[in-house]
Structure formats: structure tokens, C-alpha cells
Steps between C-alpha positions, in 0.01 A plus 500: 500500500876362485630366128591154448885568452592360834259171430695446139839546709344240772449235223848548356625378817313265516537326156844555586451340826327150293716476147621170606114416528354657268137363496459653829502833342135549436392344846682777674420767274101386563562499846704870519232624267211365699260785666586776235288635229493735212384719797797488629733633239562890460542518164434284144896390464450327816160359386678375217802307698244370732281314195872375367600353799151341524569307219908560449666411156757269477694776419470669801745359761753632215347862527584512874778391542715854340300684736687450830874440608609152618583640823209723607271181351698305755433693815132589381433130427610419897277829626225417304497164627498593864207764444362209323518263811393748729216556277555884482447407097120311567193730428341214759650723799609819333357797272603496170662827520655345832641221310650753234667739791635173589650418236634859395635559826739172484578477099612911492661428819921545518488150742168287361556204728558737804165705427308201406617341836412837712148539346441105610592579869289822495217276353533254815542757753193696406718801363456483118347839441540689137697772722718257619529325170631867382705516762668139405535629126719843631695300746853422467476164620195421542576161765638727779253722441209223558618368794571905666109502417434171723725637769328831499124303490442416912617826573250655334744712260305392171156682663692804665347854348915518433484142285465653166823735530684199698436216233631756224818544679576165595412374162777762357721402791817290415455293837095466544583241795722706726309793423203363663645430812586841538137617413362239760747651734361782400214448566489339874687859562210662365745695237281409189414815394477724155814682545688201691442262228735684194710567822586119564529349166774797464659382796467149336649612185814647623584230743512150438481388864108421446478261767730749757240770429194298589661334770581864672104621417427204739758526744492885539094489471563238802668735717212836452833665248229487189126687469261596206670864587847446468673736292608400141840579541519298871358216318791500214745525745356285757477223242762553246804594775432216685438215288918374623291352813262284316673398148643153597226200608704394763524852676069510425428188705709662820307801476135272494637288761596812707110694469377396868791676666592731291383878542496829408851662680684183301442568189535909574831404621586292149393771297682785707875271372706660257485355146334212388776279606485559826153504519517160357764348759296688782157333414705170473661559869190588668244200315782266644484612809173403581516149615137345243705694190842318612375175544353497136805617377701246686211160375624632191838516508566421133339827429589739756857366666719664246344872424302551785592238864921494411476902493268568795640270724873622464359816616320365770803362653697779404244765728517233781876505493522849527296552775580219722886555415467902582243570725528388887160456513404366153119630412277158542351349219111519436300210475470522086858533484603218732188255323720584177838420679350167540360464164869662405625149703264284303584636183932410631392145543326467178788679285839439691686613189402861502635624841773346746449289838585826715161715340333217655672510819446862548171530450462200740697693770241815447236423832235612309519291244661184746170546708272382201728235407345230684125647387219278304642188604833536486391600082920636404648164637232284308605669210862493570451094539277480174791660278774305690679851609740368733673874610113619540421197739849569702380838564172493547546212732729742696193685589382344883120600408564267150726216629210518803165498336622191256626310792165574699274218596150672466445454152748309327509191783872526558553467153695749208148419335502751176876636632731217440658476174223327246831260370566462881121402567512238167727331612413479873236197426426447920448902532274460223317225588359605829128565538382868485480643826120615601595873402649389155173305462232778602705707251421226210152432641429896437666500171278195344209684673555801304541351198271240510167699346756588206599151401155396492438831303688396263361155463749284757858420580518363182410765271722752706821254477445511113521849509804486672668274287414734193588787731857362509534389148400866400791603719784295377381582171531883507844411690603159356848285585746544246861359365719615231661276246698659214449882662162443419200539791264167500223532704396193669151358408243462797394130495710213492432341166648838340791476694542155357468599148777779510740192529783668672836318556617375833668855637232679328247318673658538839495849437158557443377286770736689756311823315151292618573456812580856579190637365284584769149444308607223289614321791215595707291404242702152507429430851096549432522262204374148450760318395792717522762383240771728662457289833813276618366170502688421789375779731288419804177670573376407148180298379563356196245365241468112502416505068778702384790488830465884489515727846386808591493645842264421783325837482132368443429521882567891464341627235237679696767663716701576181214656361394686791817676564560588051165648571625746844797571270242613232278674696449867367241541765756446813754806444860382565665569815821666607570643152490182324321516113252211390767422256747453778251239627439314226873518434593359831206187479653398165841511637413292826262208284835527305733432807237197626554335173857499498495466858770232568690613273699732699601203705849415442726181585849751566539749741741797451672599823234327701222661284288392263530706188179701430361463182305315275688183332325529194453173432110346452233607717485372834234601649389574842321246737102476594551622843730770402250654263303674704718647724716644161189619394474761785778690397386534183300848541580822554373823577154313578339526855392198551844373476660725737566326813300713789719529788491709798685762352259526219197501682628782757555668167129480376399601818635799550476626163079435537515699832727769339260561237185409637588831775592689178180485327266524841672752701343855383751744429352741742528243815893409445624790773220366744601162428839596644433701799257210642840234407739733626236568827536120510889510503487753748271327758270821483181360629369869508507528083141489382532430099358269274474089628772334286304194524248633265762463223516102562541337182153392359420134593358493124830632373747185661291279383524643144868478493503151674301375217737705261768322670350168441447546123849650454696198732242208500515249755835639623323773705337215760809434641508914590121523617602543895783776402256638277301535832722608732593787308134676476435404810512825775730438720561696892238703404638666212292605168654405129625783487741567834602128412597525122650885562856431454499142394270596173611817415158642628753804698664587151121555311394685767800750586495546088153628508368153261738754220519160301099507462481887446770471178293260399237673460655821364701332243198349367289779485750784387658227212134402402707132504194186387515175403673380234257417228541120402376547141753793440659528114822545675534255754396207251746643277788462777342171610585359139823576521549286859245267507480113690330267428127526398422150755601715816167704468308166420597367805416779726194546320379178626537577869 
């Protein structure tokens, strides 16, 4: 049975704990004391404490105090007290020997507060064994340590036949944390095992990249390089020689965002460079090459422009230079490597600083990259307009398929609808004005459709406008307006009464409402407020409160819309097209509910050289007209499909690509050369051929009206208006099947002459790479998801739908 030492140390603490009340001294002795008996003491010294401190002496609180240093007293006065709340001290819920481990472990402890701490988490998670409790005494820190234990729990580390040997080491380990990622990486490899264990935490010991080695378990595990059977001195040099790739969080998220595409031969090809250098700049040049990898990179710029875009794309242009300026016949691009010239062109518009007008230019004069110019809607110009490029406009409005699609009439009504210049469109107030034409409309019609079920999710229009508004505030606050006065940074308050209260000067004042107004949020926010004190009281297109003489600006009318559309920028569960990011989108919808509010104030009463200058007068807001609303509200998202105009182009698009790879998954491999000889028969006029009836490989009925109805999700009430060319293209026509009809036009003559090679690699890659799914609960992928992460609302939204 345990002595009473640790109960006499307990009380000093405690009387320590009440000397400035001093009566309460008995009432928590009774209380410590309660549950034990002279049964409970090992020996008659401790008998004899116990009966004093039933009834202590007056002289007693003199006798304890020489027992203990002020400073151990201190921190075991705070320990005890959290074991005390967490009633790890009450024989109600614990064994008296349970409540004397306690104790022992966090009083003899080097850290009391951080041991009493750990065994009150270990309590709550159902992990407060006396092994444990050991293993929390021997620990170096025993907080790290606690929390590598909760990590290790759902993956079933603390009940592996391995757990006993695995909690030792990690409890002896200087980084418990990062040294159970690598075990869970570990694990998922299936490389848990007796002699792999002393293996890895000497790996971990001599290399401080902890997070680099765990990150390559998964990565290499990922691509079939890792088994149970793998050599110890493979796995050493596998892990610790290549940790270069996966030591920086930035470089980690390229490699995740990379996994779907990424394959075996790649990373052979990494690993086959030099030195660790070059296998570093390698990895770098090939994750940026792929077009998903590149347009993460390029959403976040701040990042990745400087170390990792600036580099690549300097020797992008420099390989494109050499081989269109030496070679006659200049080796064509691929269609990854032209999708990243164009992201290459968005990423010019965005940052004009970084590389010269004539980098633009060329890669605008490369036909590969000039074909897909004018593709998703005419997406580079859009963006060129949005960030005011002028030299990107010129040029890209050089392109005939460009300057042709914005001035077309099928979609955008004769109008630069979503082209123009957004200053140009503020202040054209007759342009703006005009009703919505009936395509515009079906296009709104199938947004508020859409969205509809998710407003009244989320208890009305109302309720989602709220969250909007605190949306916004959140943003300007993480990112607020600021002035400096006496090279010193002020922040500017959000609310207006704040503002008032900082009591500024005159120029100071004018400087920090010129900050305001070009503050995207705040002056989004602005627009969506009730009053708005940063209104000009002389604007039109205001309401203004009778009581007070206040304005704000006639947006009530809108609110559903506005809501609608911040919820289709939100929306996790509608992927974002033509390489735009969700952040992108909600970017771009702050920035446009920004430009409505401030609206007219791009109008100006002087013209320079005939023009009127284009930019924002910063003076008070001016916001934009009823009518003009909604039509600025159509431009204000990106990358979503229901707000991509569908024109003819688009649509032949679609349908081609469904009978391209409709004919690629239903046309056995064995019946491709038949295939041919009865179209070639066909070419030939040889009615003697006896082969297989092409009309037997008709597309399914069944099948076009699946991707009709996919059609009409994805583009709403846009697609009525293409229902008889939607027709006319699956209907047979002079007697000829599908497949004679789509042979050139769909690329049906390439899949066939290439033996459907696109489907076989498929295949083989997947089953000679043993490439799966990434799993969503993986150690490694929440750790990288922590390091980028948006915000938590996009996945509340989708989770709605």
C-alpha cells in the first residue's frame, strides 16, 4: 500500500494555496482526506500524520512551510489544482492508490502544470491508464507527448501488438508530434514492423526534417516505391536522401495537389537527377507543368510567384524561344503545356511587374496557345478587363477569334456584356439600364433555381445576407484599411462610431477615408449596409431614412440575387472552371459588390484627350442605380458554370467531347480494326465488304438523354434556346450511323487508328503502380491542409446542397 508522503506534500500546497484564508484550511484538508483510512496507510509514521492532520495544531501550518521551496510550491500549487478540478484527486471517481499515482506523477514531475494538464486530457479521452501515466512521468515533455497519443488513437496505434515498444519510443522522443506522423505513415505503408520500428526513429533522430520524412512514406507508398519487404538500407536512403523534395510546406501542397496525375515514371525520373538540388528544381519544373498544380500555384501568388512561378516561367519562355527561333519546324506544344501558357498569360495580367509587355506578346503569337485564347467565354480578356491591363486587352483584342466572340450577338445581345471595362460599364448609365435580354434572364432564372433549396436551408434570404455581412467584416478584418501618421501603422476600425472616436485632423481624415474607399470588403460591406455613413449625401440612386436624413443604397430589391450568386461563389460542391480556385471566386464577387457600390464614382466631369480618365475619384460612395444592379451582378462570378454564357461554340464543344468519349469507353478494343475496314469499305463505295453494321454502334437513346439532362443541370435554362441543335446533331442523317458521321469531326478516326492506347495506359498504369484513392482522413494530407486552408463556411455551404 503507498505511504502518505505524497498526501502531506499535497496539503502543503494546499495550505500554501489558502494562507490568505486561512479558516479554509481544515475544510480542504477534510475534503482531500475524505475516503482514506488507517487502512490506507503503509506504515505507523503515516498513521501518525494522518491523526495530526485530523485534528492539526495551531502550530502546524509553521511545520510545513520549511519543507518545500517557494518555487516548486508554486508550480505544485497550480498542478494540484488542475488534478483537483478534473477530479483526478476525488476517491468519488478514482482508487485511492489512483488518486496517489496522480498526484506522484505531477508533484515529482520536472514540468507539474504540463503533466497535470496531460493526465486531464488522457482522463477525457478515455486514455488514462497506469502505463500511460508511467509513460507521462518518463517523458520529456509530457504535452507533446499527450497529444502524439490522441493522434496515434483512430489509427489504432495505441492497440497495435507493436504499441508497447512504439509508446516507449515516442515518449523518449524529443518531437512525440512529428514522430507520429511518420509512424502513421508508417503504418498506411504497412512498414510497422519489429525491426522497422528502431529503424525509423533512427532515421528520425539524425534528421530533423520530421515532417519531409513522413511526407515521402506517403508520397512514395502512393506511387507502389514502399512494401512491408523493403530493404532496411532502401528505406534509409529512400527516406533520408530525399527529404530536399518535401521539407518546405509550400513545395508539400504541390506535390498533394499533383497525386491524380502524377505516376510512377515521374517520380523515377526526379529521383534518377543528380544531387539533391537538382532533384529539387526538377520536381518543381515538372509539378508546374501540369496545368491543376499551376493554377494553385498561380491563386496563390503571394506564396509561390517569387521561388517557384518567377523561376519556372522564365524557363518556359526561354525553351519556347529556342525552339521557335531555331528550328524551321518548331515541335508543337501539348495540350498541358499550352493550358499552362494560358495560365502563364493569366498569371502576366495579374502581376505586370514581374515580366515585360513582349513575354506577353510572344506567347500570344504561339498558335497553340492563341487558339485557346478566346476559350471559356472569352475567360483571359475578362480577366484582363477585371485588373484594368490595358497592354493585355490591346493584344488579346488583336486576336479575330477574341475581338469576334465579344462582339457576337448570340449571347451577349450585341452588347460587351462582362467584356467592357467595369469603369467603362459604371459609368455608361443607358448601357446599364437596359432590361436583361431572355438569355441573360434564363441564366439568372437557373442560378436562383439552384440556390434556392440552400437559402431556405439555411433559414431564408435573410439569415444568408447576415452571413454575408459577417462574411465581409471577417475579411476586412484579417486585411483591414490602414494610414500612417508619425511612421506609425493605424489600422482603421470597422464601424463608423470607431472611426469617429480616433478624431483625426482634416488631412488625416481624408486619408483614411481615401484608404476606405479602396478596400474592397469594407466598401463592399458599405454598399450592403443600412445606413451607410460613408455615402455622399448628394448621390442619386440612394434611399435615405426619413428619422435620421441618412442614405444607403437601393439594394433591398436584390438581396436574394446578392445572396444567390455569394452562395455560387461559395459553392465547394460546384468545382471551378477553367482553372479558376474558389478563392478566386469569392475574390472576384467581393471585388464586383465593391465596384456596384462605388459605381458612379468612376464618372468624371473632364475628359483627357477626348477620354474620360479611368479610375475611381475617391471621393464618397456613389453607388450604382436599381436597374443597373442586376446586370453588374452577372459579371460578378467566375469559374462557375452556370455563369458561363452557352454559345454555339460551347455547345459544339460538349458535344463532341460526349461522343469522343462515349466511343472510347463502348468500342471493345478487339473491334477497333473492324470498325475501320467497314468505314474505310464505306469511303471506298465497296458494297461487296461484309463486316460488322456500323449502325449497331448508334449512340444509346438512354445515353443522350443522360447528357441532355447533364447539360441542363450544368447550364440551366440556357440550354432551351439549343434544344433543336441539340437535335439535329444526334439525329442520322443520309443514312449514315454515329459513327461514319462523328469520324473526323469528333476525333472518333484518331481513337480508332491508335488502337483506344489512351484506355489501355489507363489501365496498365493503374494496375502496375497499384495507384487508389486518396484517403480523405490521411495524417498527412490534414497536416498539408492546415497549412493552406479556406475558409471553414465553403464546406457548410456545399454541405447543404
Amino acid at each position: 500500500m503507498p505511504g502518505f508522503e505524497q498526501i502531506l506534500e499535497l496539503k502543503k500546497c494546499y495550505l500554501e494555496l489558502s494562507t490568505y484564508k486561512k479558516m479554509l484550511f481544515p475544510y480542504k484538508l477534510g475534503r482531500l482526506l475524505k475516503g482514506f483510512t488507517v487502512n490506507h496507510f503503509a506504515d505507523e509514521e503515516a498513521l501518525n500524520i494522518y491523526r495530526e492532520f485530523k485534528n492539526p495544531p495551531g502550530s502546524m501550518r509553521r511545520k510545513l512551510f520549511p519543507f518545500i521551496n517557494i518555487f516548486s510550491m508554486e508550480r505544485g500549487c497550480i498542478a494540484v489544482r488542475v488534478l483537483f478540478s478534473a477530479k483526478l484527486l476525488s476517491n468519488y471517481q478514482n482508487t485511492p492508490e489512483d488518486v496517489l499515482a496522480n498526484f506522484k506523477t505531477v508533484i515529482h514531475h520536472d514540468n507539474p502544470y504540463h503533466a497535470a494538464h496531460a493526465l486531464c486530457v488522457l482522463q477525457k479521452k478515455g486514455l488514462l491508464t497506469p502505463a500511460n501515466r508511467e509513460l507521462i512521468q518518463k517523458s520529456l515533455d509530457p504535452w507533446p507527448f499527450v497529444q502524439a497519443l490522441i493522434k496515434l488513437q483512430p489509427h489504432g496505434l495505441l492497440d497495435h501488438s507493436l504499441s508497447k515498444v512504439i509508446l516507449e519510443k515516442i515518449a523518449a522522443h524529443k518531437s512525440p508530434w512529428e514522430a507520429a506522423d511518420v509512424l502513421i505513415s508508417a503504418k498506411s505503408s504497412r512498414l510497422l514492423t519489429q525491426t522497422n520500428i528502431p529503424l525509423l526513429f533512427e532515421i528520425l533522430d539524425n534528421n530533423s526534417e520530421y515532417l519531409a520524412i513522413a511526407f515521402a512514406i506517403y508520397i512514395f507508398q502512393y506511387l507502389g516505391f514502399l512494401n512491408h519487404t523493403i530493404q532496411e538500407t532502401d528505406l534509409h536512403q529512400l527516406l533520408v536522401n530525399h527529404t530536399n523534395l518535401f521539407n518546405s510546406p509550400p513545395l508539400r501542397r504541390l506535390w498533394l495537389e499533383s497525386l491524380p496525375t502524377l505516376n510512377t515514371y515521374e517520380m523515377k525520373c526526379v529521383l534518377q537527377q543528380p544531387d539533391s538540388d537538382a532533384k529539387r528544381t526538377y520536381a518543381i519544373e515538372l509539378l508546374l507543368n501540369k496545368p491543376k498544380v499551376f493554377a494553385f500555384a498561380n491563386s496563390h501568388s503571394r506564396t509561390y510567384q517569387e521561388d517557384y512561378l518567377n523561376p519556372f516561367i522564365a524557363d518556359y519562355l526561354s525553351t519556347l524561344r529556342i525552339n521557335f527561333s531555331t528550328d524551321e519546324h518548331p515541335v508543337e506544344l501539348s495540350q498541358d503545356r499550352s493550358l499552362v501558357g494560358i495560365l502563364i498569360l493569366k498569371n502576366f495580367i495579374q502581376n505586370t511587374r514581374s515580366f515585360p509587355e513582349s513575354d506577353f506578346l510572344f506567347l500570344l503569337n504561339i498558335s497553340a496557345i492563341r487558339d485557346r485564347a478566346h476559350h471559356a467565354s472569352n475567360t483571359l480578356l475578362r480577366f484582363a478587363l477585371f485588373h484594368k491591363n490595358r497592354q493585355a486587352i490591346d493584344g488579346l483584342f488583336a486576336i479575330p477569334a477574341v475581338a469576334n466572340l465579344a462582339a457576337r450577338n448570340n449571347f451577349y445581345n450585341s452588347r460587351l456584356l462582362g467584356y467592357q471595362p467595369l469603369q467603362e460599364l459604371a459609368r455608361n448609365d443607358e448601357s446599364s439600364m437596359v432590361s436583361l435580354s431572355a438569355v441573360e434572364q434564363s441564366m439568372v432564372d437557373s442560378i436562383l433555381e439552384r440556390y434556392r433549396p440552400t437559402i431556405k436551408a439555411w433559414g431564408g434570404k435573410e439569415f444568408v445576407f447576415d452571413a454575408l455581412r459577417k462574411f465581409l467584416q471577417e475579411r476586412y478584418l484579417k486585411n483591414p484599411a490602414k494610414i500612417v501618421i508619425n511612421n506609425h501603422v493605424i489600422f482603421l476600425p470597422l464601424d463608423w462610431e470607431e472611426f469617429q472616436a480616433l478624431k483625426l485632423n482634416k488631412v488625416q481624415r481624408m486619408s483614411a477615408l481615401k484608404a476606405y474607399y479602396q478596400n474592397s470588403p469594407h466598401t463592399a460591406l458599405r454598399f450592403l449596409s443600412i445606413p451607410n455613413h460613408w455615402i455622399d449625401l448628394e448621390a442619386p440612386y440612394t434611399v435615405e431614412i426619413q428619422l435620421t436624413g441618412q442614405k444607403y443604397a437601393c439594394f433591398k430589391s436584390f438581396i436574394l440575387l446578392i445572396t444567390a450568386f455569394w452562395l455560387a461563389a461559395m459553392d465547394s460542391e460546384t468545382p471551378p472552371t477553367d482553372g479558376h480556385t474558389i478563392e478566386e471566386r469569392i475574390e472576384t464577387f467581393i471585388n464586383h459588390i465593391a465596384l456596384i457600390g462605388r459605381a458612379h464614382n468612376w464618372e468624371s466631369p473632364f475628359s483627357l484627350r477626348g477620354k474620360q480618365p479611368e479610375c475611381d475619384n475617391l471621393k464618397p460612395d456613389a453607388p450604382s442605380c436599381s436597374s443597373g444592379i442586376k446586370r453588374r451582378l452577372l459579371n460578378s462570378v467566375i469559374g462557375h458554370p452556370l455563369f458561363q454564357g452557352l454559345t454555339t461554340d460551347l455547345l459544339e464543344q460538349e458535344l463532341k467531347s460526349f461522343v469522343y468519349n462515349y466511343y472510347k469507353q463502348h468500342i471493345p478494343d478487339e473491334h477497333a480494326s473492324e470498325i475501320m475496314k467497314a468505314i474505310q469499305a464505306k469511303i471506298d463505295l465497296n458494297s461487296s465488304f461484309e463486316g460488322i453494321d456500323l449502325a449497331e454502334y448508334n449512340i444509346n437513346p438512354a445515353e443522350i438523354e443522360a447528357f441532355t439532362a447533364r447539360l441542363k443541370t450544368k447550364y440551366g435554362h440556357q440550354l432551351s434556346y439549343f434544344t433543336s441543335k441539340i437535335n439535329d446533331f444526334f439525329k442520322p442523317s443520309y443514312g449514315l450511323s454515329h459513327l461514319e458521321k462523328y469520324y473526323t469531326s469528333a476525333g472518333i478516326d484518331v481513337l480508332l487508328e491508335n488502337g483506344l492506347k489512351i484506355k489501355k495506359n489507363t489501365k496498365n498504369a493503374s494496375s502496375s503502380h497499384g495507384l487508389f484513392k486518396l484517403p480523405a482522413s490521411s495524417s498527412v494530407v490534414a497536416m498539408c491542409t492546415r497549412e493552406e486552408e479556406l475558409a471553414s463556411s465553403h464546406h457548410a455551404i456545399g454541405s447543404l446542397h
